[in-house]
N, CA, C and O atoms as CSV, one atom per row, in Angstrom:
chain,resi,resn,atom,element,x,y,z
A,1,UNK,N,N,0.832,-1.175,0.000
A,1,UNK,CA,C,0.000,0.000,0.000
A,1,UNK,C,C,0.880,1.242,0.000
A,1,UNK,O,O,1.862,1.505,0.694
A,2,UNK,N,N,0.521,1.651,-0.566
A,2,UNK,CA,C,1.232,3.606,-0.621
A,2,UNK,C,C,1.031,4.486,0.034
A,2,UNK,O,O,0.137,5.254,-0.322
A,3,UNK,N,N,1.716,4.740,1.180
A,3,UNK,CA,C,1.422,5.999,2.169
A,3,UNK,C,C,2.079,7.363,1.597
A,3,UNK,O,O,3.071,7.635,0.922
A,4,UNK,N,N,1.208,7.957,2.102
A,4,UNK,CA,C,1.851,9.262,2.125
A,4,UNK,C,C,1.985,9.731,3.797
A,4,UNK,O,O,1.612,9.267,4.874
A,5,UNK,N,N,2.896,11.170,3.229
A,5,UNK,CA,C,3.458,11.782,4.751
A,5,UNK,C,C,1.943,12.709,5.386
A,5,UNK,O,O,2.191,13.309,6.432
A,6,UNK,N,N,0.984,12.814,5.052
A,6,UNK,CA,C,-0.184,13.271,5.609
A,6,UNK,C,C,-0.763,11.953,6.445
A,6,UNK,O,O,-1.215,12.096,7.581
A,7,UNK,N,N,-0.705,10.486,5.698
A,7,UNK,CA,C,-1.471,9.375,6.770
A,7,UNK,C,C,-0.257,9.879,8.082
A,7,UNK,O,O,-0.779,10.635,8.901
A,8,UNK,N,N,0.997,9.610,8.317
A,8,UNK,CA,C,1.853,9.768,8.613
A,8,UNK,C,C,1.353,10.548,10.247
A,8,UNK,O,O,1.173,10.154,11.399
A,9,UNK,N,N,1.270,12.007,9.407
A,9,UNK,CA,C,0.623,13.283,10.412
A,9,UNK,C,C,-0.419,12.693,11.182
A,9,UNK,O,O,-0.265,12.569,12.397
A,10,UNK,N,N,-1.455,12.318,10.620
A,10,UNK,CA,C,-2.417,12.220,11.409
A,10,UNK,C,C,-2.802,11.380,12.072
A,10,UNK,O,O,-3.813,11.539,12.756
A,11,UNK,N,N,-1.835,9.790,12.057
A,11,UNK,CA,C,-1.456,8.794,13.153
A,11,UNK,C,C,-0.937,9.438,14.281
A,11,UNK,O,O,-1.175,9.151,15.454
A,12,UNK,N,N,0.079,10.684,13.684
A,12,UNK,CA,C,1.505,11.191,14.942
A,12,UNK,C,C,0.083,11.894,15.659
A,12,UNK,O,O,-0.316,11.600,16.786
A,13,UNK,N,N,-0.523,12.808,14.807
A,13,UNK,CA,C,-1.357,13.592,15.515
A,13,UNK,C,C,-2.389,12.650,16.678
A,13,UNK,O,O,-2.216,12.921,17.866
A,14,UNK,N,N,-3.263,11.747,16.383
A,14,UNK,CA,C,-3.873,10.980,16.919
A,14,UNK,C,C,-3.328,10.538,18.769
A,14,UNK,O,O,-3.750,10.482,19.924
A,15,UNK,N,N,-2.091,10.315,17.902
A,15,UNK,CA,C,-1.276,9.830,19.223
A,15,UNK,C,C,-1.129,10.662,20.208
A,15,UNK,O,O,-1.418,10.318,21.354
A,16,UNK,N,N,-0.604,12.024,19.888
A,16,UNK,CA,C,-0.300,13.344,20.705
A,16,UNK,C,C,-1.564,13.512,21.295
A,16,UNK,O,O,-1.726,13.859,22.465
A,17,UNK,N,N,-2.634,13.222,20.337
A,17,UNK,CA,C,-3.985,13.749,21.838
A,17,UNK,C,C,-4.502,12.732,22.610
A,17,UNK,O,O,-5.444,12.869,23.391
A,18,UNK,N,N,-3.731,11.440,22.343
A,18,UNK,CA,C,-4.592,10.819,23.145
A,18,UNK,C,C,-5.615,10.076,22.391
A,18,UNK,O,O,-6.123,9.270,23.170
A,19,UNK,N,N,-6.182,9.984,21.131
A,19,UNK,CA,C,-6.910,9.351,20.731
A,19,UNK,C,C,-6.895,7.950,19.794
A,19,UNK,O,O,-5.812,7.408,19.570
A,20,UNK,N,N,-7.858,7.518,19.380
A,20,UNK,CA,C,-7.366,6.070,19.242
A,20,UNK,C,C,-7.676,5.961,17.875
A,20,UNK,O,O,-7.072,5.107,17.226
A,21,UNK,N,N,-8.819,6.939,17.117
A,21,UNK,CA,C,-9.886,7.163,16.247
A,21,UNK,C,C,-8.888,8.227,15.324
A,21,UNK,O,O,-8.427,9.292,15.736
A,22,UNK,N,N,-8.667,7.554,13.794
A,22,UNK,CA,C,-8.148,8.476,12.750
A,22,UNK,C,C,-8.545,8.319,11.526
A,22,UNK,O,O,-8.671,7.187,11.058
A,23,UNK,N,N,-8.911,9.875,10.528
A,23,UNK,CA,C,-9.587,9.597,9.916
A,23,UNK,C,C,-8.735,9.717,8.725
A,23,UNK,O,O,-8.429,10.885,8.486
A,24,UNK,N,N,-8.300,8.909,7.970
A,24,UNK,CA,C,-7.314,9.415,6.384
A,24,UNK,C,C,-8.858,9.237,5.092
A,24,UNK,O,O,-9.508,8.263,4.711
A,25,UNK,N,N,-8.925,11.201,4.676
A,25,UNK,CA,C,-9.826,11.327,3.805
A,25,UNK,C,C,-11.306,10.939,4.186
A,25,UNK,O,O,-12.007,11.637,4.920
A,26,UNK,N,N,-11.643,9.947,3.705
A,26,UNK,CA,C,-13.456,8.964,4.190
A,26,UNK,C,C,-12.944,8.370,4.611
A,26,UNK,O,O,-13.748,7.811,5.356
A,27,UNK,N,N,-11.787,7.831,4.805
A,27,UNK,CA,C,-12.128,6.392,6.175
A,27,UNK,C,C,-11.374,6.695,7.441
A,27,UNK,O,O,-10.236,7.156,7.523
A,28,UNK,N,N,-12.362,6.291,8.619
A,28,UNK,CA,C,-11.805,5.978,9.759
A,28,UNK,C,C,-11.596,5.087,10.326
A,28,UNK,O,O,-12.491,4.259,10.493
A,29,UNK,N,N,-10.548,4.932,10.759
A,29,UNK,CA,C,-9.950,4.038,11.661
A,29,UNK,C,C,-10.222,3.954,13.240
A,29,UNK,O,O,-10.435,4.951,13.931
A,30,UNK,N,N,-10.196,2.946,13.611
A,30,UNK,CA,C,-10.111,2.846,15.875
A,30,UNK,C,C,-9.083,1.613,15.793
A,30,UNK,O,O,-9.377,0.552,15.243
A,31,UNK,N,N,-7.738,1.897,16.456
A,31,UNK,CA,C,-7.191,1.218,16.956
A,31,UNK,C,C,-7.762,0.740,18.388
A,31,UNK,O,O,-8.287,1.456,19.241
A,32,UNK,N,N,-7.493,-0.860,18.446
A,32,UNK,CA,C,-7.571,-0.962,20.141
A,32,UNK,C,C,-6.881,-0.491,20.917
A,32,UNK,O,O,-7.655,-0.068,21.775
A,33,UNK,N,N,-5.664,-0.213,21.280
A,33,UNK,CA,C,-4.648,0.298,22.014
A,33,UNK,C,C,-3.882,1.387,21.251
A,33,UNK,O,O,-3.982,1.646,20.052
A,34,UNK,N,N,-3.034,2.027,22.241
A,34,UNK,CA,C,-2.082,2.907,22.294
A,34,UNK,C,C,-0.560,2.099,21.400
A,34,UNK,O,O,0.058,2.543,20.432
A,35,UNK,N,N,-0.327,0.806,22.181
A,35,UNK,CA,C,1.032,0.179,20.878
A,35,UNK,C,C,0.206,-0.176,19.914
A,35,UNK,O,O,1.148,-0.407,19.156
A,36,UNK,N,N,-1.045,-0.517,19.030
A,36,UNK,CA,C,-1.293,-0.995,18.231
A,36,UNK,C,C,-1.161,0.422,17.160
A,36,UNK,O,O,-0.743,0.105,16.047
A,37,UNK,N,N,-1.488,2.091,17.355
A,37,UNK,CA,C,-1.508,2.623,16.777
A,37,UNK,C,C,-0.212,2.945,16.983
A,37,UNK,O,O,0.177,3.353,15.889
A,38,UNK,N,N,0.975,3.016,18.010
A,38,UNK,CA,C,2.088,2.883,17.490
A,38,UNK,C,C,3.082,1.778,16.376
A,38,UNK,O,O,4.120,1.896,15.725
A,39,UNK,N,N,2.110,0.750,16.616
A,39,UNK,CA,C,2.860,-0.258,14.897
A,39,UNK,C,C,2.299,0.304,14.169
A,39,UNK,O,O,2.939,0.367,13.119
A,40,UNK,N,N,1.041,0.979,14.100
A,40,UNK,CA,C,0.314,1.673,12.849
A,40,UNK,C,C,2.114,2.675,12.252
A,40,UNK,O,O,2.851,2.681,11.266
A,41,UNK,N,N,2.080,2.975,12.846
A,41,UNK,CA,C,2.710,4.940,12.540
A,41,UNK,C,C,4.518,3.999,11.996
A,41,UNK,O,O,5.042,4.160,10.894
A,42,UNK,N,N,5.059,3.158,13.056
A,42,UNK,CA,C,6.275,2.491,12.170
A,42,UNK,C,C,5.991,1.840,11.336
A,42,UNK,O,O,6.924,1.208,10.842
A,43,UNK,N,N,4.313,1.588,10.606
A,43,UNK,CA,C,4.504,0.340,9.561
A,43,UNK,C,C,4.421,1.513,8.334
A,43,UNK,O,O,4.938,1.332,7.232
A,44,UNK,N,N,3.766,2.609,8.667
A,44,UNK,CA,C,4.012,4.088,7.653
A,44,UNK,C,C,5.082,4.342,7.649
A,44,UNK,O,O,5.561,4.702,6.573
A,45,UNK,N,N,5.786,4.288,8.615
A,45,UNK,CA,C,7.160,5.236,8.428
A,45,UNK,C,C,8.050,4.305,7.549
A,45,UNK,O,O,8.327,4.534,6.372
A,46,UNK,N,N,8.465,3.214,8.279
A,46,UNK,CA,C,9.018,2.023,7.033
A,46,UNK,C,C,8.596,1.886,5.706
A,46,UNK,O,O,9.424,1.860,4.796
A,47,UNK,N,N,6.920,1.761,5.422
A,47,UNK,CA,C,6.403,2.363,4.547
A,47,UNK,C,C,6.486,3.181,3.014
A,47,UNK,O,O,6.298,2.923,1.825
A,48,UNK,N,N,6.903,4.352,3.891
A,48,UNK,CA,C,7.381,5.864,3.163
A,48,UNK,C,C,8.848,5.414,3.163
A,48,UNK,O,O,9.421,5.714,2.115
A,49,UNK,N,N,9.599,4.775,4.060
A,49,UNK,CA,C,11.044,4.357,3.956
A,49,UNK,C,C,11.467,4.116,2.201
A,49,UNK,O,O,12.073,4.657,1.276
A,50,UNK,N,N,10.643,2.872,2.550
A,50,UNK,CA,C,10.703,1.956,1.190
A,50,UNK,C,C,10.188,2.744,0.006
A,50,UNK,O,O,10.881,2.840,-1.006
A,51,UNK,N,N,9.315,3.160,0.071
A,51,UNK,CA,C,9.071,4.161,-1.335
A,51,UNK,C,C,10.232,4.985,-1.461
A,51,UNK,O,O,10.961,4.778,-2.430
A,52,UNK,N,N,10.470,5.711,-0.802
A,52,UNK,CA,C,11.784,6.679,-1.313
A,52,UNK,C,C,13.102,5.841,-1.781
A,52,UNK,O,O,13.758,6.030,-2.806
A,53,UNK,N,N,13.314,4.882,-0.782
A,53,UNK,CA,C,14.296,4.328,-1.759
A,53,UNK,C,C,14.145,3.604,-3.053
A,53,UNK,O,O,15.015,3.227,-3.839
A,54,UNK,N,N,13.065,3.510,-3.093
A,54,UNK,CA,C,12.613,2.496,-4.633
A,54,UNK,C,C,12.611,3.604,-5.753
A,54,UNK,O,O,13.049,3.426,-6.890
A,55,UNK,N,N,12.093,4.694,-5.309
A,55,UNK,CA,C,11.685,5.925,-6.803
A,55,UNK,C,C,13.332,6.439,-6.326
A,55,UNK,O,O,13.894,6.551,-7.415
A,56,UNK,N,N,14.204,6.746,-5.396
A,56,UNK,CA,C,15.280,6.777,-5.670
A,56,UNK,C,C,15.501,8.442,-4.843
A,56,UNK,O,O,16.614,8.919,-4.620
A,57,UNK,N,N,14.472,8.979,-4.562
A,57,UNK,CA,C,14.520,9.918,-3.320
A,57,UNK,C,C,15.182,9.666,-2.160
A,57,UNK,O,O,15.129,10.448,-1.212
A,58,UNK,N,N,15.776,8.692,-2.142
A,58,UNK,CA,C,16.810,8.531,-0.987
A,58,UNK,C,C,17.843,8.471,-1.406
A,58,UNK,O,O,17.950,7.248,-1.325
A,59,UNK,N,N,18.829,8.808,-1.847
A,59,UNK,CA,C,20.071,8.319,-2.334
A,59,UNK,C,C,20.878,7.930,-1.431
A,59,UNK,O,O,21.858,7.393,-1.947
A,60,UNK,N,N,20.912,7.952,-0.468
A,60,UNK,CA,C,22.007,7.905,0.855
A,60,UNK,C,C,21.519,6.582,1.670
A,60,UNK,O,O,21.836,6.288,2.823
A,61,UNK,N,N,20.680,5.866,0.800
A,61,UNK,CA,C,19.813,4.553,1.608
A,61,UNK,C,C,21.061,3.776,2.421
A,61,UNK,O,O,22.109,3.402,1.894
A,62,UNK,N,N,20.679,3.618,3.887
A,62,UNK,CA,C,21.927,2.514,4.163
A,62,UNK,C,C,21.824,0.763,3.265
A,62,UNK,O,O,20.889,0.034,2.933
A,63,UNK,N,N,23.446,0.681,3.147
A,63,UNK,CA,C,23.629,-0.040,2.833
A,63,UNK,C,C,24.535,-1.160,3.604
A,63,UNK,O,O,25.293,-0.858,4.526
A,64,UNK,N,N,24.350,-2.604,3.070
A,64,UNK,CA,C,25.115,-3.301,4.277
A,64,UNK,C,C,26.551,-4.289,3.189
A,64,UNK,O,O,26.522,-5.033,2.209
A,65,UNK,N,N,27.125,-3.989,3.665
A,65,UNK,CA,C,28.890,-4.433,3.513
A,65,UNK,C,C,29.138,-5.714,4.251
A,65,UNK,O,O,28.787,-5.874,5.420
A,66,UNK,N,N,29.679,-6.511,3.621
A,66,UNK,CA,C,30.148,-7.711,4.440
A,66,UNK,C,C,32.030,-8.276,3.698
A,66,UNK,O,O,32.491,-8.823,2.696
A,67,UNK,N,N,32.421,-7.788,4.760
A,67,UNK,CA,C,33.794,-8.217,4.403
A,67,UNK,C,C,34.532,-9.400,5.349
A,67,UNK,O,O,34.723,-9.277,6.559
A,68,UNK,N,N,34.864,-10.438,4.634
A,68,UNK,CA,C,35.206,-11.822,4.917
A,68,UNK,C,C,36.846,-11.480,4.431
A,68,UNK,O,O,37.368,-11.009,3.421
A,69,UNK,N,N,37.382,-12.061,5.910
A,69,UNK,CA,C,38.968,-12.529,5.677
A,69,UNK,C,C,39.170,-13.792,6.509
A,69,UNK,O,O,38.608,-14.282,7.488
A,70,UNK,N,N,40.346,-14.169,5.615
A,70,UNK,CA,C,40.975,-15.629,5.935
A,70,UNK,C,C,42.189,-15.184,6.076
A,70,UNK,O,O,42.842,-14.333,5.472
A,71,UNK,N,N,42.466,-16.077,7.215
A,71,UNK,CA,C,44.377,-16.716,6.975
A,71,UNK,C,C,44.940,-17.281,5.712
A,71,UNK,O,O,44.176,-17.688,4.836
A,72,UNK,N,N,45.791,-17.311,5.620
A,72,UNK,CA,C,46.892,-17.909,4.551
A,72,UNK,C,C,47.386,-19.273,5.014
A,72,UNK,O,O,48.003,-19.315,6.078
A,73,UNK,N,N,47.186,-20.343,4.355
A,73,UNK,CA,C,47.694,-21.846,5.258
A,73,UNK,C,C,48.981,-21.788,4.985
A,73,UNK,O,O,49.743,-22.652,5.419
């Protein structure tokens, strides 16, 4: 699914007051809990992660290196 940085806002916002209930456009949402709408807001943020590095708006994406050494027999 494709987030944008407005779903984003209005999870963060949700959270800051205290509420559980968010509405992106016509639909609303009710989380049961307080961590459930916090996995909400990191599964956006990872989300938006991944889009930027795919269209290439990230250029600085970390990357992971693996360097293997041996002895000499």
């Amino acid at each position: 699914m494709a987030y944008t940085q407005a779903d984003l806002d209005a999870l963060q916002a949700a959270l800051a007051k205290g509420e559980r209930r968010v509405t992106f456009g016509d639909k609303t949402v009710e989380y049961r809990s307080v961590e459930e709408l916090q996995a909400a807001i990191a599964a956006v943020k990872r989300g938006l992660f991944e889009q930027a590095v795919a269209t290439g708006l990230w250029p600085d994406a970390p990357r992971q290196i693996r360097i293997t050494t041996a002895k000499g027999t």
